[in-house]
KELUMBA-220314 format. One record per residue: residue in one letter; x, y, z of N, C-alpha, C in turn. Coordinates in steps of 0.2 Angstrom, whole numbers, padded with zeros to 4 digits, always signed. Layout:
BEGIN
AXYZXYZXYZ
...
***
This chain:
BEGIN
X+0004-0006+0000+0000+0000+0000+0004+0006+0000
X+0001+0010-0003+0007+0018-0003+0004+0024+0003
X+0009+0023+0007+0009+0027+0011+0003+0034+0011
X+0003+0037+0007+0000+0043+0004-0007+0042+0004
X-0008+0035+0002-0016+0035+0002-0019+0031+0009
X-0014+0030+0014-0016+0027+0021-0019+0031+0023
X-0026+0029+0027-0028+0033+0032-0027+0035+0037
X-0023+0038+0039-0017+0039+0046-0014+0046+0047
X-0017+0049+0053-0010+0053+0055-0008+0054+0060
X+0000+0051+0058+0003+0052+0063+0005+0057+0066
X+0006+0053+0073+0005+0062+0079+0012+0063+0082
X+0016+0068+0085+0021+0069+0087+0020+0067+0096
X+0013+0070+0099+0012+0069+0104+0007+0063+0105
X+0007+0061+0113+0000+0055+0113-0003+0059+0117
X-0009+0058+0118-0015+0061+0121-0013+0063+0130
X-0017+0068+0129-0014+0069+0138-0016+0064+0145
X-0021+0061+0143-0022+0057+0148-0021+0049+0147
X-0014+0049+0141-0013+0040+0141-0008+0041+0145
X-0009+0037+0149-0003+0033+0153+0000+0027+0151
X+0000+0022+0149+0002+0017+0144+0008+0015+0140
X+0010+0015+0139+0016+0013+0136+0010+0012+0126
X+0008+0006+0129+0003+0005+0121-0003+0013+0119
X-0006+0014+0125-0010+0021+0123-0007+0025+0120
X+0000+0027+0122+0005+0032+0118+0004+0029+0111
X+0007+0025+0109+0011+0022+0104+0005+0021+0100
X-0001+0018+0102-0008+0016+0097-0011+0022+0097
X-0010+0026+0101-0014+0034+0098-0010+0038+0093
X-0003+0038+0095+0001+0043+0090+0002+0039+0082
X+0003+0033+0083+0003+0029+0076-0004+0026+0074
X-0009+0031+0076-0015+0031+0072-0017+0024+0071
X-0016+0021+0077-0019+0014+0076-0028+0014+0077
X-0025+0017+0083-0035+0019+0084-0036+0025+0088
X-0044+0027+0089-0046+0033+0088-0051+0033+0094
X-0051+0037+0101-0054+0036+0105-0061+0039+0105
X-0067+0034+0104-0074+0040+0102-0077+0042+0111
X-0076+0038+0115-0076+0040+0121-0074+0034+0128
X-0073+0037+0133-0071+0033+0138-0072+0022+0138
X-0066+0021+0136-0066+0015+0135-0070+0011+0126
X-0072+0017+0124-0073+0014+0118-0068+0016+0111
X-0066+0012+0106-0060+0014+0102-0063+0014+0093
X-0061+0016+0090-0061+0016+0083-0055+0010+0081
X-0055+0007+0077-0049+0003+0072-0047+0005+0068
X-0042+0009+0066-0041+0012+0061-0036+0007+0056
X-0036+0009+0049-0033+0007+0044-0027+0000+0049
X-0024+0003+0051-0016+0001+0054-0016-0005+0061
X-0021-0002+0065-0022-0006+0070-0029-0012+0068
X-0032-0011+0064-0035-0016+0060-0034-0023+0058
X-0027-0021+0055-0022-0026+0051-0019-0028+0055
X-0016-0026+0061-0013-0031+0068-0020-0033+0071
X-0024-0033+0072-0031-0034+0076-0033-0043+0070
X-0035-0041+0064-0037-0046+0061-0031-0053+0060
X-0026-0049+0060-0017-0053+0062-0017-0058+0068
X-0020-0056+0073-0020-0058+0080-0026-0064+0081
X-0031-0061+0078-0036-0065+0076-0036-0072+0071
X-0032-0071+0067-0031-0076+0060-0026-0081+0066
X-0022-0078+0069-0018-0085+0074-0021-0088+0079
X-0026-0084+0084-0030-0087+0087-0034-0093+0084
X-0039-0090+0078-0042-0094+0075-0039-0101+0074
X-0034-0101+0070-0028-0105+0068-0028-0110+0074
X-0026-0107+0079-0024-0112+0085-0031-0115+0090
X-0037-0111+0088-0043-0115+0089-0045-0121+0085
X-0044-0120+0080-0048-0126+0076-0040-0130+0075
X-0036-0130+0081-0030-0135+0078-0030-0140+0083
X-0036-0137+0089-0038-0142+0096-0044-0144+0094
X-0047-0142+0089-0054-0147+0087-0061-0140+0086
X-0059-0137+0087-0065-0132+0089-0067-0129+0082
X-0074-0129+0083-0079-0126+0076-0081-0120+0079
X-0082-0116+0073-0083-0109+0074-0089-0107+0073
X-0091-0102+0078-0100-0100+0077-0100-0093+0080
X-0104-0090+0080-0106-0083+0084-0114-0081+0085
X-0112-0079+0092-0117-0077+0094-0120-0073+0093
X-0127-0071+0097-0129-0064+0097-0126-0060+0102
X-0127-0053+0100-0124-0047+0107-0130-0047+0109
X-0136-0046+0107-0143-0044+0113-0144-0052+0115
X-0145-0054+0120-0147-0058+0126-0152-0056+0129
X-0157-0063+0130-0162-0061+0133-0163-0061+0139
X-0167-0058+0144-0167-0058+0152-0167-0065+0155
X-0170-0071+0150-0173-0076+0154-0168-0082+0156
X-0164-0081+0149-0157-0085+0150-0152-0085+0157
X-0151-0077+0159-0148-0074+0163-0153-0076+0172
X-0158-0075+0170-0163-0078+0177-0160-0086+0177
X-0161-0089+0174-0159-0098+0174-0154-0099+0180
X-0148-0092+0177-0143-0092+0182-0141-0090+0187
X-0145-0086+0188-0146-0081+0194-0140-0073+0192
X-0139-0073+0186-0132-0068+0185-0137-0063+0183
X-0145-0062+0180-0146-0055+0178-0144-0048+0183
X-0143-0052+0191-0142-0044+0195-0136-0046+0197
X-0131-0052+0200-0126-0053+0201-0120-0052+0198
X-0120-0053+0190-0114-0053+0188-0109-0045+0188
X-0104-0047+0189-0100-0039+0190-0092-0041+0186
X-0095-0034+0181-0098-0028+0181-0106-0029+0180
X-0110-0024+0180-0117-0026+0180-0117-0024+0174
X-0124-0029+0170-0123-0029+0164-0126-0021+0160
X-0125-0021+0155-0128-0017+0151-0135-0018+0151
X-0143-0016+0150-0148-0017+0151-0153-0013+0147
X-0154-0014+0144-0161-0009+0141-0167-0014+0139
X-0174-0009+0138-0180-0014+0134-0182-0011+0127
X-0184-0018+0123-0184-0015+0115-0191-0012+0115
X-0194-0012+0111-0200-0007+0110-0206-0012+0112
X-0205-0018+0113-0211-0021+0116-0212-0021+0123
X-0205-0018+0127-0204-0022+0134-0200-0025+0136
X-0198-0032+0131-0194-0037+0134-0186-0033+0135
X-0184-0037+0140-0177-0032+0144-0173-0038+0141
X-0166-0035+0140-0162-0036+0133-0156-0035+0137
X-0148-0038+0137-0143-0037+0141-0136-0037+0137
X-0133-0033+0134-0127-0033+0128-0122-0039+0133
X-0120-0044+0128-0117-0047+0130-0111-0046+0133
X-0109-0049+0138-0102-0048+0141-0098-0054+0141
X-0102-0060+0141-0099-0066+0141-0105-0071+0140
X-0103-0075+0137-0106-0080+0133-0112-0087+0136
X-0111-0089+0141-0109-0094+0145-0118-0096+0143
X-0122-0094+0145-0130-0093+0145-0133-0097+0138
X-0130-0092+0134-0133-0093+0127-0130-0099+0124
X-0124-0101+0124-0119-0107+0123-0123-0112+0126
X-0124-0114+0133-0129-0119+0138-0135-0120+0134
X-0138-0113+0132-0145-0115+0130-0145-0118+0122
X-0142-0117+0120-0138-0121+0112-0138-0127+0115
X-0133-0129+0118-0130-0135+0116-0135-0140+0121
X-0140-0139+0124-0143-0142+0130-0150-0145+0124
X-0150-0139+0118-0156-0141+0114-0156-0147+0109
X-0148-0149+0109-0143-0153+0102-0140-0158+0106
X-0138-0156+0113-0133-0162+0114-0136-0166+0118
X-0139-0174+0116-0145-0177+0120-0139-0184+0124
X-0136-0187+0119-0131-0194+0122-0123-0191+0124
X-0121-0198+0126-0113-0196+0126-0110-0195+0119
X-0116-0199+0115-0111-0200+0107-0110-0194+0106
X-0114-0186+0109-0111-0179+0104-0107-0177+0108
X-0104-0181+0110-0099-0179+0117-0092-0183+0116
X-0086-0176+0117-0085-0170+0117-0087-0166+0111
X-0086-0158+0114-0089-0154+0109-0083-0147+0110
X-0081-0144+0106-0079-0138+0107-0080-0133+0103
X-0083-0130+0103-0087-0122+0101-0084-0117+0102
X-0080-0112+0096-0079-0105+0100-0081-0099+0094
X-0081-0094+0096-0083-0089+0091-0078-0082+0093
X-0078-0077+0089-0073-0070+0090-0077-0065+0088
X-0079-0062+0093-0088-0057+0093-0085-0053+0097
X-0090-0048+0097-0090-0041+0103-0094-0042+0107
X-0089-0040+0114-0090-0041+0121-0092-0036+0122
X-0097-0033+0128-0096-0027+0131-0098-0027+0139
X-0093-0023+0142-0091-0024+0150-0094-0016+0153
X-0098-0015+0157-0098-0008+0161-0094-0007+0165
X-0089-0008+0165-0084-0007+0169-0083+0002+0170
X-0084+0001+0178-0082+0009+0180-0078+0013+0179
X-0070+0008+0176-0064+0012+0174-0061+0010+0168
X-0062+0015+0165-0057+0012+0158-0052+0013+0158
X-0046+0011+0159-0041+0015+0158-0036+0010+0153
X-0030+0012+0152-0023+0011+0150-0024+0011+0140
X-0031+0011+0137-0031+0013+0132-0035+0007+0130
X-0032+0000+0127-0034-0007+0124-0034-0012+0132
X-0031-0010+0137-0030-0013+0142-0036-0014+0146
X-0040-0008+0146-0047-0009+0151-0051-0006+0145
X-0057-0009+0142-0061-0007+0138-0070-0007+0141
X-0073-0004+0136-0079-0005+0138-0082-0010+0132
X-0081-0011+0127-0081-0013+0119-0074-0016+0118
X-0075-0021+0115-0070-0026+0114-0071-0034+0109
X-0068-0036+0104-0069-0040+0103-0065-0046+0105
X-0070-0054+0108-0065-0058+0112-0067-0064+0109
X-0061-0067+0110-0060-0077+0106-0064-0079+0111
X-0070-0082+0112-0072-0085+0117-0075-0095+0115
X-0069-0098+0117-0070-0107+0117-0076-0108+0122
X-0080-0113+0122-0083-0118+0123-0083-0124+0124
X-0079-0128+0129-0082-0133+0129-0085-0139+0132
X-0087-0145+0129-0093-0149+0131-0090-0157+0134
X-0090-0161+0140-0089-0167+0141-0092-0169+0145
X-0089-0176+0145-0098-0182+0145-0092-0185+0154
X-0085-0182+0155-0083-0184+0160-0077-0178+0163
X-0077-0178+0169-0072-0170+0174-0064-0174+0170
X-0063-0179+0169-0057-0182+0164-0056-0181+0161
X-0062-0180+0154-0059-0177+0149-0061-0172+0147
X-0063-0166+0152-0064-0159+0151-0060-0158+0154
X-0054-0162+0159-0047-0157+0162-0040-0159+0158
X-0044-0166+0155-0038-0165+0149-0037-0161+0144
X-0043-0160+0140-0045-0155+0135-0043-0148+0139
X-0043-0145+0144-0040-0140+0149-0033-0139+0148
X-0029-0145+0149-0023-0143+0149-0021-0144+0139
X-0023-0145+0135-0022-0145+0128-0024-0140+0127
X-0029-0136+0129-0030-0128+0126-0026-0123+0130
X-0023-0124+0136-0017-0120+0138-0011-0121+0133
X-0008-0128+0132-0005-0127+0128-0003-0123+0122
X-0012-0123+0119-0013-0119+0112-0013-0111+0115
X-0014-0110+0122-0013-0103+0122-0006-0101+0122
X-0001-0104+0125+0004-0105+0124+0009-0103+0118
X+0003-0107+0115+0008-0106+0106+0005-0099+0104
X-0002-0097+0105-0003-0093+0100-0001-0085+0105
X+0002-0086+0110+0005-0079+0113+0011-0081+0112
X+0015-0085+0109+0024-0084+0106+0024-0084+0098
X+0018-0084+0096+0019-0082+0091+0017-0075+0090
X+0014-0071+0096+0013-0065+0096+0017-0061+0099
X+0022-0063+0101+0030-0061+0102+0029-0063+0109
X+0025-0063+0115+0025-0065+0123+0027-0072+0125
X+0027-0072+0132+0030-0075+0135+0028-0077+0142
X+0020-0079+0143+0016-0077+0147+0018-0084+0155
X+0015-0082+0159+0014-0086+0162+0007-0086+0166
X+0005-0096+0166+0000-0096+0166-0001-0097+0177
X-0005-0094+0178-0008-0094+0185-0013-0097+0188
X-0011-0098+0194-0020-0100+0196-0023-0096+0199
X-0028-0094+0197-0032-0089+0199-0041-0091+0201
X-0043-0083+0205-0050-0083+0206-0055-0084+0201
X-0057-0089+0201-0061-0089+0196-0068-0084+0194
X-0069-0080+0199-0070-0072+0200-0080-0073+0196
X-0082-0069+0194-0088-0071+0192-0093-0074+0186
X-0086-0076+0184-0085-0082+0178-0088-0090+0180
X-0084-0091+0188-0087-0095+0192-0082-0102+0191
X-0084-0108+0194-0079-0114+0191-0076-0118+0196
X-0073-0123+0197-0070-0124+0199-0064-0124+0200
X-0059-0122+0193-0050-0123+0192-0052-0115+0187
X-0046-0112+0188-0047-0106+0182-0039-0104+0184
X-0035-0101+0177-0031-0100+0176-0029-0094+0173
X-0027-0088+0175-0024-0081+0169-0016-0082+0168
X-0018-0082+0162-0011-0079+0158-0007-0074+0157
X-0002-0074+0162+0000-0068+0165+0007-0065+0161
X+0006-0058+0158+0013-0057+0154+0015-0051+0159
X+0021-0053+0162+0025-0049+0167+0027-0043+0163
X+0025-0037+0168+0025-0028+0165+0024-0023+0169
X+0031-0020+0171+0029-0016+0176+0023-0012+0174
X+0018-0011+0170+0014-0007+0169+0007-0011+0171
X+0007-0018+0171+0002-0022+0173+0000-0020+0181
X-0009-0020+0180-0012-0018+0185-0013-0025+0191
X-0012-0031+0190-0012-0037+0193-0004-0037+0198
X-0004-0044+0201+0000-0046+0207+0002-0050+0204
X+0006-0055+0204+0008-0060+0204+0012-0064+0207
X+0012-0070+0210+0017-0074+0214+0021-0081+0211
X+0027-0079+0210+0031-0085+0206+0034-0089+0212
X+0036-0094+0210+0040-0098+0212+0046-0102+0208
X+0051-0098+0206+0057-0101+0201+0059-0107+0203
X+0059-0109+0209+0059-0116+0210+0056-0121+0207
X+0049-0121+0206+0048-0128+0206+0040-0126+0201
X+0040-0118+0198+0037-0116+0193+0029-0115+0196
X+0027-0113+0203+0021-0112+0204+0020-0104+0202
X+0016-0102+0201+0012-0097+0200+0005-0094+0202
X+0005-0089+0204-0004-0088+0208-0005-0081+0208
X-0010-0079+0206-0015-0072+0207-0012-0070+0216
X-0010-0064+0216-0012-0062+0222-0016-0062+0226
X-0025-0059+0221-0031-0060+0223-0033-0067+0228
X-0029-0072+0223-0030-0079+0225-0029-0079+0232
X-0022-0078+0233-0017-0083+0238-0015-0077+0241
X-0019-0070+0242-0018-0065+0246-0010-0064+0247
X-0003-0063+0245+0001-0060+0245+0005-0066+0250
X+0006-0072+0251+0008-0077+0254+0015-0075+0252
X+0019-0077+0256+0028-0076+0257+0033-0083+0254
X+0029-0091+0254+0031-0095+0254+0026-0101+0248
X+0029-0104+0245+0026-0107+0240+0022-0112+0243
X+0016-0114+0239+0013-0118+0242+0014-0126+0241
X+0017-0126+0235+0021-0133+0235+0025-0137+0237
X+0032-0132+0236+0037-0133+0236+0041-0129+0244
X+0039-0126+0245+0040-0122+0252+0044-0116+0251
X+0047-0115+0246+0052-0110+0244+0050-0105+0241
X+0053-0098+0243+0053-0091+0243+0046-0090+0237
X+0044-0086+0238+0040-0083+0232+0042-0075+0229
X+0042-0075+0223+0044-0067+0220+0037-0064+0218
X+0036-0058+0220+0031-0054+0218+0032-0051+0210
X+0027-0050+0207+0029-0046+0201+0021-0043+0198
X+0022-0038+0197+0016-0034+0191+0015-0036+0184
X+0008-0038+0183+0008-0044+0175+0001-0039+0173
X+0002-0042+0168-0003-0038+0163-0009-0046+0160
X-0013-0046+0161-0019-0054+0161-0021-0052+0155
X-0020-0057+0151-0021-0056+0143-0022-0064+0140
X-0025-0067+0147-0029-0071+0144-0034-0077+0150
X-0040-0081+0149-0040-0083+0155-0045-0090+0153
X-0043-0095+0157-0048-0101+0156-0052-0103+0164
X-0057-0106+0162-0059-0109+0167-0062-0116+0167
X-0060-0120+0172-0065-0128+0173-0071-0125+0175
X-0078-0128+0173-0082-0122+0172-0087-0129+0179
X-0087-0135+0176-0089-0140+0180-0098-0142+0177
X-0100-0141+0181-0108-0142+0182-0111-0132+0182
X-0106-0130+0181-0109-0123+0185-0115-0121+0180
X-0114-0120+0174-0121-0117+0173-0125-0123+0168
X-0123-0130+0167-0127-0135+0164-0131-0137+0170
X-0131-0139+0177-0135-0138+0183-0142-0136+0181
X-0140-0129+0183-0143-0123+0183-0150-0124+0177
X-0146-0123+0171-0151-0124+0164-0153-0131+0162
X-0150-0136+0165-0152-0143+0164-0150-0146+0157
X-0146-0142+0155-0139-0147+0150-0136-0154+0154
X-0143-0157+0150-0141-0164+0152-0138-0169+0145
X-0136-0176+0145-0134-0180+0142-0134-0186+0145
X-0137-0192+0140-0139-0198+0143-0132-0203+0143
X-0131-0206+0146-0124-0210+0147-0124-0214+0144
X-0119-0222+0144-0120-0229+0142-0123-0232+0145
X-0125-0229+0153-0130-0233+0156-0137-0232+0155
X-0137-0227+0151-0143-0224+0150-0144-0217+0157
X-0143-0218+0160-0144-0212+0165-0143-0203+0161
X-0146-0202+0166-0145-0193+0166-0141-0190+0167
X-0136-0186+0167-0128-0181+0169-0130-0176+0165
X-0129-0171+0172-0126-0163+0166-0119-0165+0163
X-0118-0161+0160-0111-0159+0155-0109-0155+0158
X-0102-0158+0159-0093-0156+0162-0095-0151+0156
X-0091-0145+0157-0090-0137+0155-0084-0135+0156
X-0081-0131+0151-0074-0127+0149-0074-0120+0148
X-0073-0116+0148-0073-0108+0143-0067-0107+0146
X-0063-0103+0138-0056-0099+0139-0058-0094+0134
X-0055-0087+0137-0056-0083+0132-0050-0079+0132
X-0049-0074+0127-0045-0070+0126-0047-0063+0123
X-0045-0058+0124-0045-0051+0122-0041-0048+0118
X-0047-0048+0110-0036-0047+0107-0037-0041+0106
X-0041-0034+0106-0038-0028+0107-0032-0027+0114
X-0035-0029+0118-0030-0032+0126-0023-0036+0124
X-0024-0039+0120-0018-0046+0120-0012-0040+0115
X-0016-0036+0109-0014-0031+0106-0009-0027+0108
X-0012-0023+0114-0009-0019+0118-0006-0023+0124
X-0003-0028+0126+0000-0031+0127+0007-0034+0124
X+0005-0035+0119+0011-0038+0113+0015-0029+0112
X+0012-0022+0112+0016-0018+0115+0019-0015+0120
X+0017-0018+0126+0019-0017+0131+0025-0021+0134
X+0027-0026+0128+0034-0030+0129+0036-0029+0124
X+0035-0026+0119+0038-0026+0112+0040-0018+0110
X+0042-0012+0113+0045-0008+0111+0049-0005+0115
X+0053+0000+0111+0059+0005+0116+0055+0013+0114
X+0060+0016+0116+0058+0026+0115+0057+0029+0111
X+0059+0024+0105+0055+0026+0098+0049+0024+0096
X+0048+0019+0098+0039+0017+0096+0039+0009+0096
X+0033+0007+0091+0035-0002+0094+0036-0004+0089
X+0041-0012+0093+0042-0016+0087+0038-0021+0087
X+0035-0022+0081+0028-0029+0082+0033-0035+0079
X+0033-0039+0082+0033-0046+0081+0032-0046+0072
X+0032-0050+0070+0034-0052+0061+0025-0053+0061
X+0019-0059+0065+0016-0062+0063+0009-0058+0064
X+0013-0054+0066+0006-0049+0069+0007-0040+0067
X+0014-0038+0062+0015-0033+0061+0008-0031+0054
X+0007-0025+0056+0003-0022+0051+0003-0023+0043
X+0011-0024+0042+0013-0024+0037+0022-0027+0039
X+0022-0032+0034+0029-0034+0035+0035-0029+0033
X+0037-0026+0026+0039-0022+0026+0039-0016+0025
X+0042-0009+0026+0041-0002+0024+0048+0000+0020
X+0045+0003+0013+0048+0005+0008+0047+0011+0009
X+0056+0015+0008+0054+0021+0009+0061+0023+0006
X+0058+0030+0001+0063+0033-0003+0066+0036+0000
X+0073+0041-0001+0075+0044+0002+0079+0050-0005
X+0078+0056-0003+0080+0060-0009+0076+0063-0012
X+0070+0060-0016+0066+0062-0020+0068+0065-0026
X+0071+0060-0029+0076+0063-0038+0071+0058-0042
X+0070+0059-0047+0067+0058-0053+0071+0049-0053
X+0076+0047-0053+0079+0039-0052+0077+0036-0044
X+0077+0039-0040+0074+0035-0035+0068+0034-0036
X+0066+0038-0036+0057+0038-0037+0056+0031-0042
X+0059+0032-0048+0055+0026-0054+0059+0021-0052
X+0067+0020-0048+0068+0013-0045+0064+0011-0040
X+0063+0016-0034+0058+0013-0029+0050+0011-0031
X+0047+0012-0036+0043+0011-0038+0042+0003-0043
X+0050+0003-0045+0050-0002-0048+0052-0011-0042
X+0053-0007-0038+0054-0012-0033+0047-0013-0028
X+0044-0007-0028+0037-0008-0025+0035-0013-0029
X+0034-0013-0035+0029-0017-0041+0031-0026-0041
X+0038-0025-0040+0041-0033-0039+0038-0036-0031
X+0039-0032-0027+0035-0036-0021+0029-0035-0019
X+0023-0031-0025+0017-0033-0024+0018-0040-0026
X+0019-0040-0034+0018-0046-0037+0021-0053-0033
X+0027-0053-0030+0029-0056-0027+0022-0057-0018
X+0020-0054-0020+0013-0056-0013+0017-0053-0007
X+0022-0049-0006+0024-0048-0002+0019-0039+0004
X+0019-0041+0010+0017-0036+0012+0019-0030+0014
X+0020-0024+0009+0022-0019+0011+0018-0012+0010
X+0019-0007+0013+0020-0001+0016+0025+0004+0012
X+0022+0006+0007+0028+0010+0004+0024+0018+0004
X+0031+0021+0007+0031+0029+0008+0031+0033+0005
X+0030+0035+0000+0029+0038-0004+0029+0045-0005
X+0026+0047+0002+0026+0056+0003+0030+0059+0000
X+0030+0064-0002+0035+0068-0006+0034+0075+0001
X+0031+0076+0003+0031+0080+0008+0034+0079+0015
X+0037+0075+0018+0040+0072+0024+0047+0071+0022
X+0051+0075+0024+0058+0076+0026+0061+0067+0027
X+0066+0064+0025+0070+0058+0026+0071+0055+0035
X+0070+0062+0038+0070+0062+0045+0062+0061+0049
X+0060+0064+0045+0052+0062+0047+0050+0055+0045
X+0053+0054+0039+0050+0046+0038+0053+0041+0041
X+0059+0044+0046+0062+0037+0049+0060+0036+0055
X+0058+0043+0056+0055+0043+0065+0046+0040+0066
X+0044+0042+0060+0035+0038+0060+0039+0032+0059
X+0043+0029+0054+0043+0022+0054+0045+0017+0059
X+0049+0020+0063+0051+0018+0070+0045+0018+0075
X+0041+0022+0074+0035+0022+0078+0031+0017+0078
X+0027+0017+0070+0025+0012+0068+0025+0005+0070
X+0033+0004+0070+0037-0004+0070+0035-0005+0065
X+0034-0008+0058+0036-0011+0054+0042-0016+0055
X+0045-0022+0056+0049-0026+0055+0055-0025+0051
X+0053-0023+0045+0059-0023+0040+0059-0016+0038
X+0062-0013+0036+0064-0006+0033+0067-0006+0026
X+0065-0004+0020+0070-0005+0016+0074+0003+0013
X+0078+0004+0013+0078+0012+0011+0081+0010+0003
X+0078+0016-0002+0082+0016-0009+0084+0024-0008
X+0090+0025-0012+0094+0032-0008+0099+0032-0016
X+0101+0040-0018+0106+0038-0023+0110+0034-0021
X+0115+0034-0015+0120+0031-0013+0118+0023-0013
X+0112+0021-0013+0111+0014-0012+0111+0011-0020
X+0107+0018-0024+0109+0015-0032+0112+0015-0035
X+0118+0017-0030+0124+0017-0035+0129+0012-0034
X+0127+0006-0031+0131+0002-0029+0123-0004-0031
X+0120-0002-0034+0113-0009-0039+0109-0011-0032
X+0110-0008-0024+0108-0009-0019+0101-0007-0017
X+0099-0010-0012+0093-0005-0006+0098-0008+0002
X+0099-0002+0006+0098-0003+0012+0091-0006+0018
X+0095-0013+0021+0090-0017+0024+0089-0015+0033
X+0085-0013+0036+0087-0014+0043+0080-0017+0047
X+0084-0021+0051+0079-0021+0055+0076-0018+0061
X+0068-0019+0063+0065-0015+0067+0070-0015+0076
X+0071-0023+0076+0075-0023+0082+0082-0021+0083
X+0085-0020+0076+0092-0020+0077+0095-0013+0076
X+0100-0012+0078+0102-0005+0076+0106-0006+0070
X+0110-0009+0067+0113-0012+0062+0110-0011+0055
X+0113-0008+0050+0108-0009+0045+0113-0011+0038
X+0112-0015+0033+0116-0017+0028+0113-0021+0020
X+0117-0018+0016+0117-0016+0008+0113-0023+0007
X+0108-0023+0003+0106-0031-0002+0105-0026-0008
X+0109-0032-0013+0107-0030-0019+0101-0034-0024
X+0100-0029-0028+0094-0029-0028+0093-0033-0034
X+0097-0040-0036+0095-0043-0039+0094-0050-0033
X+0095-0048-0027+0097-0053-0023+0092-0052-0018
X+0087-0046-0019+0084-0045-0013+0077-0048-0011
X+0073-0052-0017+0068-0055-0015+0069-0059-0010
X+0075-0064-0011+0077-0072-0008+0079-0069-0002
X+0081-0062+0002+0082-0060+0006+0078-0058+0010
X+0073-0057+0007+0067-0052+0011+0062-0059+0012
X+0062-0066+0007+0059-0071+0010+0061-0072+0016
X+0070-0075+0016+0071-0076+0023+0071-0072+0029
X+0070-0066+0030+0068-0062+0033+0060-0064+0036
X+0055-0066+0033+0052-0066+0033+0047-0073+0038
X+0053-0078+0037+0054-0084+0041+0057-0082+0045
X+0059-0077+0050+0062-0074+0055+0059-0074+0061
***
């Protein structure tokens, strides 16, 4: 895409009241655009990292067996009586009546309308297991929005489901979707550790956050280097010594950017999500939900991923892989760089080409740094006078000559990086 026709402007300052690390960084590089307290626009740029984030979750749900569906956002009151959460749940839900009366609740989480689905379908063991998720808009009334993508009111969330005929194989199928969270937060450049936590109004028996260590995170956490225990403060109220192993515990500030729960009997009870056995008998259905927040997860993946220039995103989640960008503006750069844009559309490659003619070589280094883009390429006279493009990468300070007969096969491996 050419720079020029991007929807975007970039800002020198970030807004006065981001505190953030990522609010800075996704407000000045016009990722997103705030319409009011906790709610956000997705602009051009933060879109492409969002649907990015999303294509890998998805990826690593159906690679644990999971089929895709979506819900509705209006929810009815009656579902929510079943479980007693229409005045209970917290935050308190969103609530209005449509034009006939009937009182209507924007979803904030799933669990009700999933139960009442699968309660209608799933009669024996034979449809059993089952795993269900979809990536829809949540919305939370939460009191406080703050840190930008971090605390929202509106938010789009990965939310799994699952269904089993035994507490066995709904804790085995538990620790395989950790795993898969696992993978799909290192391929988003983190490094999370998974906790045990309150299972808070979610409810359950076993629940787990995913905790990415940051001083900027509003969570507690308690490690154990020893013998690898892990726990919510909330949980284990600030304990001194491990519960396992007996050995020290280290405090740290994390950033929760993902969460699962053993969910048990807790809302098939309730709704009467029953399933007939081998014996023939009656059993509610063992329950799972894990969800994830990818504007959250988003603004997270910044919050370990940049320095004082701006962010570096990870390769699999970058807006764009690479940024081509002139330097000079002479009548041969121009028609080189353009011949080089033309060869990496065709080549399917994804980039970002700068093309302003109004922005100084200094202004364009400093947005590109912002931005993060991964790869940089510069075309410069000096560079074509040696048949070259100067290559750098986002993380490196190092930058070095490919020629430019030689630079597809370069910018592949690059891109296996």
């Amino acid at each position: 895409m050419r720079q020029s026709e991007l929807f975007a402007k970039i800002k020198k300052e970030a807004p006065k009241d981001a505190e953030s690390i990522s609010h800075k960084y996704l407000a000045r590089g016009d990722f997103i655009d705030q319409a009011a307290s906790g709610i956000y626009s997705f602009l051009p740029l933060g879109w492409r990292v969002h649907k990015k984030i999303e294509n890998i979750i998805r990826q690593e749900m159906l690679s644990v067996g999971g089929q895709e569906i979506f819900l509705p956002v209006l929810t009815p009151k009656k579902f929510w009586l079943e479980t007693g959460r229409w005045q209970t749940i917290d935050p308190p839900l969103f609530k209005f009546k449509d034009r006939h009366g009937s009182e209507l609740a924007l979803g904030p989480t799933h669990e009700e309308i999933i139960t009442d689905l699968v309660r209608r379908r799933v009669k024996s063991y034979r449809d059993l297991p089952l795993y269900l998720f979809q990536i829809q808009d949540k919305f939370r009334n939460e009191m406080r929005a703050t840190g930008g993508l971090l605390r929202v009111r509106e938010f789009i969330m990965k939310d799994l489901y699952s269904f089993h005929q035994s507490p066995k194989d709904a804790k085995e199928f538990y620790e395989k979707v950790k795993k898969a969270y696992l993978r799909i937060f290192k391929r988003c450049g983190l490094n999370p550790v998974a906790v045990e936590a309150d299972p808070g109004t979610i409810g359950g028996e076993m629940s787990h956050e995913f905790m990415v260590l940051s001083e900027t995170g509003e969570d507690k956490v308690l490690v154990c280097k020893k013998c690898g225990f892990a726990g919510n403060i909330e949980k284990f109220q600030d304990i001194k010594i491990c519960p396992k192993c007996q050995s020290n515990l280290e405090k740290f500030s994390a950033i929760e950017s993902a969460h699962a729960f053993y969910l048990g009997t807790k809302y098939s009870s309730p709704m009467v999500a029953n399933f007939i056995d081998k014996k023939g008998g009656q059993n509610p259905v063992i329950m799972g939900c894990y969800g994830i927040g990818l504007g959250r997860l988003m603004a997270t993946i910044i919050e370990a991923n940049h320095d004082q220039r701006g962010i570096v995103w990870p390769i699999e989640v970058a807006p764009f892989a690479l940024h081509l960008i002139p330097v000079g503006g002479s009548a041969k750069v121009t028609a080189a760089t353009d011949k080089i844009y033309d060869s990496l559309k065709k080549a399917a490659m994804d980039v970002l080409y700068d093309d302003r003619v109004e922005k100084t070589p200094g202004e364009k280094f400093a947005e590109a740094d912002l931005i993060g883009i991964p790869t940089r390429l510069v075309v410069s006279e000096k560079t074509l006078e040696k048949n070259s493009v100067e290559i750098k990468k986002r993380n490196e300070q190092k930058t070095r000559l490919v020629r430019l007969a030689k630079l597809s096969n370069q910018l592949l491996s690059l891109a296996k990086q």
